[in-house]
C-alpha positions as CSV (number, residue, x, y, z in Angstrom):
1,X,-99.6,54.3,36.8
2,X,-99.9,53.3,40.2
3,X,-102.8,50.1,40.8
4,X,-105.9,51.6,43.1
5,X,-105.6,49.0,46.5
6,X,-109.1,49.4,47.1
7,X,-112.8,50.4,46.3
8,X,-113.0,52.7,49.6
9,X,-109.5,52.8,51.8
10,X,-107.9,54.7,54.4
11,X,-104.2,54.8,54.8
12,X,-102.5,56.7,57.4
13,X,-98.1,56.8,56.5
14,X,-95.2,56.5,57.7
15,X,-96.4,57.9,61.8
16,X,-93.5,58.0,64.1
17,X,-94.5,56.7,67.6
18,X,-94.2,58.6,70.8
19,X,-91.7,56.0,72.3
20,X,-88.3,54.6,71.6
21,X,-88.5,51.0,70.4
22,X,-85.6,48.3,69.7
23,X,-87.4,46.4,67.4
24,X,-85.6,44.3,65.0
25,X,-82.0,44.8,64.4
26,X,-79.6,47.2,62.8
27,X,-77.7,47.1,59.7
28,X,-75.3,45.2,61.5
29,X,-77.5,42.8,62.8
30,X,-77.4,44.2,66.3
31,X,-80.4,44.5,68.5
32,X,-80.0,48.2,69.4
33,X,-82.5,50.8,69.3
34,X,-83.3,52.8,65.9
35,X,-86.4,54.6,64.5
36,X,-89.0,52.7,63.7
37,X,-92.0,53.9,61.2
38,X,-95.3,52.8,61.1
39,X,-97.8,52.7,58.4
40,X,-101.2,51.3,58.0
41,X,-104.1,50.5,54.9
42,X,-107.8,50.1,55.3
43,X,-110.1,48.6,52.6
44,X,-113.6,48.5,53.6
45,X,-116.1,46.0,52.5
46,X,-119.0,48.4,51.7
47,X,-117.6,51.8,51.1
48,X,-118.2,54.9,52.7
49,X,-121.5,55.7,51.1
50,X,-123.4,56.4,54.2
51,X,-120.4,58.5,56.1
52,X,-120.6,60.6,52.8
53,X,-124.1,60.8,53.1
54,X,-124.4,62.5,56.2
55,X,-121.0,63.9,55.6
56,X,-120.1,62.4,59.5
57,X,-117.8,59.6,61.1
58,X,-119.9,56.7,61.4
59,X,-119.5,52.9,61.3
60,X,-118.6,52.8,57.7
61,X,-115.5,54.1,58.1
62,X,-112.1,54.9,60.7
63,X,-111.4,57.9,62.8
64,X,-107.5,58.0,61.6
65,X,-107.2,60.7,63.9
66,X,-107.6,58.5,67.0
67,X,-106.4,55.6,65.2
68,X,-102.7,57.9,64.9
69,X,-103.0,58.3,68.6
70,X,-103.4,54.9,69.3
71,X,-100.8,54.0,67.4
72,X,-97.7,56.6,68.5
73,X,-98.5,55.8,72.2
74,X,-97.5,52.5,72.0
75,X,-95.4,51.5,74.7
76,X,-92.1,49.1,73.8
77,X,-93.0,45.9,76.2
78,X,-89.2,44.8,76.5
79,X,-85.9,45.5,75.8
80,X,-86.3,43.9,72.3
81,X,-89.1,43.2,70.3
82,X,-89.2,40.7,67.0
83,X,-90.5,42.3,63.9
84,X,-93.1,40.1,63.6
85,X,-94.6,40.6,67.5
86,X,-94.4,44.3,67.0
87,X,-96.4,44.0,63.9
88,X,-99.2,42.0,65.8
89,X,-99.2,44.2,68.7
90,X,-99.7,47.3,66.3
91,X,-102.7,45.1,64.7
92,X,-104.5,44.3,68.1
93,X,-104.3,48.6,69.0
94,X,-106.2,49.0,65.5
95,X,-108.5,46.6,65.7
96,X,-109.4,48.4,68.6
97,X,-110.5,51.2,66.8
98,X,-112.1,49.7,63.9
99,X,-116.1,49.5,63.4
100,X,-115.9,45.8,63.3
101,X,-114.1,43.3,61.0
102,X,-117.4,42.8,59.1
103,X,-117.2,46.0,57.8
104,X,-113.2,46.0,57.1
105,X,-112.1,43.7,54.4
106,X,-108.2,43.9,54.6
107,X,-105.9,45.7,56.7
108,X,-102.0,46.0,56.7
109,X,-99.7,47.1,59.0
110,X,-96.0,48.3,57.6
111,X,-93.5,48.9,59.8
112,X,-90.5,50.9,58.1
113,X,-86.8,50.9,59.8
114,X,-84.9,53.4,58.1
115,X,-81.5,52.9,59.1
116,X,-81.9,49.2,58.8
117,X,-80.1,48.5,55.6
118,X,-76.1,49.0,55.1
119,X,-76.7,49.8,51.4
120,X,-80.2,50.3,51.3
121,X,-82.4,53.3,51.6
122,X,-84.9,51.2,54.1
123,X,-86.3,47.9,55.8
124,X,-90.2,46.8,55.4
125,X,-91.7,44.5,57.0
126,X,-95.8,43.9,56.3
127,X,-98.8,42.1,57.4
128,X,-101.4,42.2,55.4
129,X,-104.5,41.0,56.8
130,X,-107.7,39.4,54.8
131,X,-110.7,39.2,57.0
132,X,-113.0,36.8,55.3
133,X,-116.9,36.4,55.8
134,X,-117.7,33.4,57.9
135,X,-114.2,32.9,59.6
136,X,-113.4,34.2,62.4
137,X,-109.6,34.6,62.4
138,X,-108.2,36.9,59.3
139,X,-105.7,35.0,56.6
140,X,-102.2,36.8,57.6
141,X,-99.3,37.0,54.7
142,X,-96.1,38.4,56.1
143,X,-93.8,40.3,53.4
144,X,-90.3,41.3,54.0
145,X,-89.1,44.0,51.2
146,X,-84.9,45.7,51.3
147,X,-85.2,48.7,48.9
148,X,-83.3,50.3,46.6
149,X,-79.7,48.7,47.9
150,X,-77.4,50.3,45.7
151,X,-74.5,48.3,44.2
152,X,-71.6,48.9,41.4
153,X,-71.8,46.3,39.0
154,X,-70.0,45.0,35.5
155,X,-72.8,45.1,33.4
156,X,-74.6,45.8,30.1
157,X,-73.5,44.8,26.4
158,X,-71.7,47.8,25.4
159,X,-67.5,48.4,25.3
160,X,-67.9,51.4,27.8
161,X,-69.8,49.2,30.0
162,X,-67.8,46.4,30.3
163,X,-64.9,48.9,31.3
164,X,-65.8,49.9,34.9
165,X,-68.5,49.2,37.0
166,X,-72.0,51.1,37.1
167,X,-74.1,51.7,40.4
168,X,-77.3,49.9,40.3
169,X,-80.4,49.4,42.9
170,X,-81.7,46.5,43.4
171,X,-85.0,46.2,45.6
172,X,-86.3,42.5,47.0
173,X,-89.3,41.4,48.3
174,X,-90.0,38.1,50.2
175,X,-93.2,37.2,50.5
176,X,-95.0,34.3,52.8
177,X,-91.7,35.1,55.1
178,X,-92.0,32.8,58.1
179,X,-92.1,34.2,61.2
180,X,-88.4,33.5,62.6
181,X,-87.4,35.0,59.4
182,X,-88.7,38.6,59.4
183,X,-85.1,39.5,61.3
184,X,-82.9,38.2,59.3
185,X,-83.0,41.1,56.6
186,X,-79.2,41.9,57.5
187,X,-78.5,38.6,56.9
188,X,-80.7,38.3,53.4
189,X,-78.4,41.8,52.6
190,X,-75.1,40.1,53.2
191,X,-76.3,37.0,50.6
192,X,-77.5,39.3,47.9
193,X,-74.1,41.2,48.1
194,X,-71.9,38.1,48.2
195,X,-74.4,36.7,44.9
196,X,-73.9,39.9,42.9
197,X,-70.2,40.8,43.7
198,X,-67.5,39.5,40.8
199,X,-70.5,39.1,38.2
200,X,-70.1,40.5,34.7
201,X,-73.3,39.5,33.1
202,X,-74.5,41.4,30.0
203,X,-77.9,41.8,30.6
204,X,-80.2,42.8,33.4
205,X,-82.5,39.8,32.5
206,X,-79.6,37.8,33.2
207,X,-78.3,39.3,36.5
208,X,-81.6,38.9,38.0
209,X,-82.5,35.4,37.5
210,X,-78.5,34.8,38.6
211,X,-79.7,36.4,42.0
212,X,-83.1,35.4,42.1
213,X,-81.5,31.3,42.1
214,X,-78.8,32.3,44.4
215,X,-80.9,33.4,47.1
216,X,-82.7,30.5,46.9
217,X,-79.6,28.1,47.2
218,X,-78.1,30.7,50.0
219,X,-80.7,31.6,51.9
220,X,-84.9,31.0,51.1
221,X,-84.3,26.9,50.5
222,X,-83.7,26.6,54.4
223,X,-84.6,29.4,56.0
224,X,-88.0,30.6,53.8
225,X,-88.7,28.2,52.0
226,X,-92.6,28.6,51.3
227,X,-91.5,32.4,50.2
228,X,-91.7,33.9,46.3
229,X,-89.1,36.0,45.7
230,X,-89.4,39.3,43.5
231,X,-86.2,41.5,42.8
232,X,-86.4,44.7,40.7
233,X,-83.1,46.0,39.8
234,X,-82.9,49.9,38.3
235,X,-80.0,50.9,35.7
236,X,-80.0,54.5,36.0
237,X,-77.0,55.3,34.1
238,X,-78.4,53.4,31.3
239,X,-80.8,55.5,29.1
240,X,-79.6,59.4,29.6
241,X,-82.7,60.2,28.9
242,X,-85.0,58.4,31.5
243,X,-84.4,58.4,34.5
244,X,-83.7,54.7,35.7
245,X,-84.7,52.0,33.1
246,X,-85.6,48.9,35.3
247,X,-86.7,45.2,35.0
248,X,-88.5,42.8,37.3
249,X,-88.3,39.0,38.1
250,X,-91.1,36.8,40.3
251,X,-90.6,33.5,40.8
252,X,-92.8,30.9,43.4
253,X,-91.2,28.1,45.5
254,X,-92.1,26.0,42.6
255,X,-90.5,27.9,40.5
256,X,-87.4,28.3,42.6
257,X,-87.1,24.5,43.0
258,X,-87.5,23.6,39.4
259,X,-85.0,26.2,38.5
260,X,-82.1,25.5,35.4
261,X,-80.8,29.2,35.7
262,X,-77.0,27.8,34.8
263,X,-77.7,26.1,31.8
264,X,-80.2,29.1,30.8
265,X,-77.3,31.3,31.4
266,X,-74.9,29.6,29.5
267,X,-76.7,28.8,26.5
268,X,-77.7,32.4,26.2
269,X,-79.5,33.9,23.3
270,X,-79.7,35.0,19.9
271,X,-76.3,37.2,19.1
272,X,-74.8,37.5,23.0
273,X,-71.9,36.4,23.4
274,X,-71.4,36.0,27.3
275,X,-68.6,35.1,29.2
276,X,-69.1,33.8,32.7
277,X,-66.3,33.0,34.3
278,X,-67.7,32.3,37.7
279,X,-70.0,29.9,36.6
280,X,-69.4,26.4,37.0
């Protein structure tokens, strides 16, 4: 069951805008022009009690019909646009239509690309916004997230499985991403492949922490290092009856740096008996 967000929200999803953007690049890396989704949340800090009251727009809520406008006529301001400066300039149109940020607790802006992902069904990138009482500028987390990038792997502990490979999907979020970093998702795709390819772990469990520590030596060390790292990886062939049995992995910078995964690995557990090859 899905987590409620918020006491009182508004969410208006996945709005396609009025005008072509290049924003980002492609699943090549290219800066060319694709379609670009946007999505945004609203949590307010004292509810909607008096709206519903009067049963009228008033200042304790959002028009999300104006708000959509807003939002689909904006205009691309160059030929290419980071990720992260499109996400601000869609935050600056809403805060033009909110109430005020006293009465708007958190706010965040998605922007989806599609057909930004070789392998994957889509590119996110998020700001979330916190507006606090007393400070004037809101906290802003960026999260980058690739989902559902579908890969055939060796895996699982029975002799069927260790036969031929078996598609998986592996979703990854990075959160805290730096700003210079929101781009790079081609580049974060390119790492997870070259991780995951020529593995022939047993376990999920296993296969996850191996990627989870090899993006951090590839990729987050140097280019994102403040970010925590969650991958989810789905083995729909694994359980006939259900229809994708899955597992999930978070681990903080801390966590990253103070890492053994190899010697984990190696030792393994209780009655597996893995072979690793690869591994130094």
């Amino acid at each position: 069951m899905d987590r409620a967000w918020c006491h009182d929200g508004i969410e208006i999803s996945r709005l396609s805008l009025d005008h072509q953007h290049c924003v980002g690049t492609d699943a090549w890396g290219r800066r060319k022009e694709q379609p670009v989704l946007v999505s945004v949340r609203f949590s307010f800090r004292a509810g909607f009690d008096t709206a519903a009251e009067t049963d009228s727009l008033d200042l304790s809520t959002v028009n999300y019909g104006s708000t959509s406008k807003s939002i689909k006529a904006i205009q691309p301001l160059k030929p290419w646009e980071a990720l992260n400066d499109f996400a601000a300039r869609v935050y600056q149109v809403v805060l033009q239509c909110l109430p005020g940020s006293r009465t708007v607790e958190a706010c965040s802006i998605q922007v989806h690309l599609p057909k930004a992902s070789l392998l994957g069904s889509e590119v996110t990138f998020t700001h979330s916004y916190q507006h606090l009482i007393g400070i004037v500028w809101p906290r802003l987390d960026r999260t980058l997230l690739l989902s559902k990038i579908h890969m055939p792997v060796l895996v699982g502990i029975n002799e069927n499985e260790r036969q031929r490979k078996q598609p998986l999907f592996v979703s990854l979020w990075l959160s805290t991403v730096p700003a210079a970093a929101a781009d790079t998702y081609s580049e974060v795709e390119s790492k997870l492949c070259q991780i995951v390819e020529g593995t022939c772990f047993e376990t999920l469990e296993s296969l996850a922490l191996f990627i989870v520590q090899g993006l951090h030596k590839k990729y987050l060390a140097e280019e994102a290092p403040q970010s925590t790292v969650r991958v989810r990886i789905k083995k729909p062939m694994a359980v006939p009856s259900a229809s994708a049995p899955a597992i999930e992995v978070v681990r903080s910078p801390i966590e990253l740096s103070q890492a053994t995964l190899s010697k984990s690995i190696k030792e393994g557990g209780p009655g597996l008996k893995l072979v690793k090859p690869y591994l130094p």
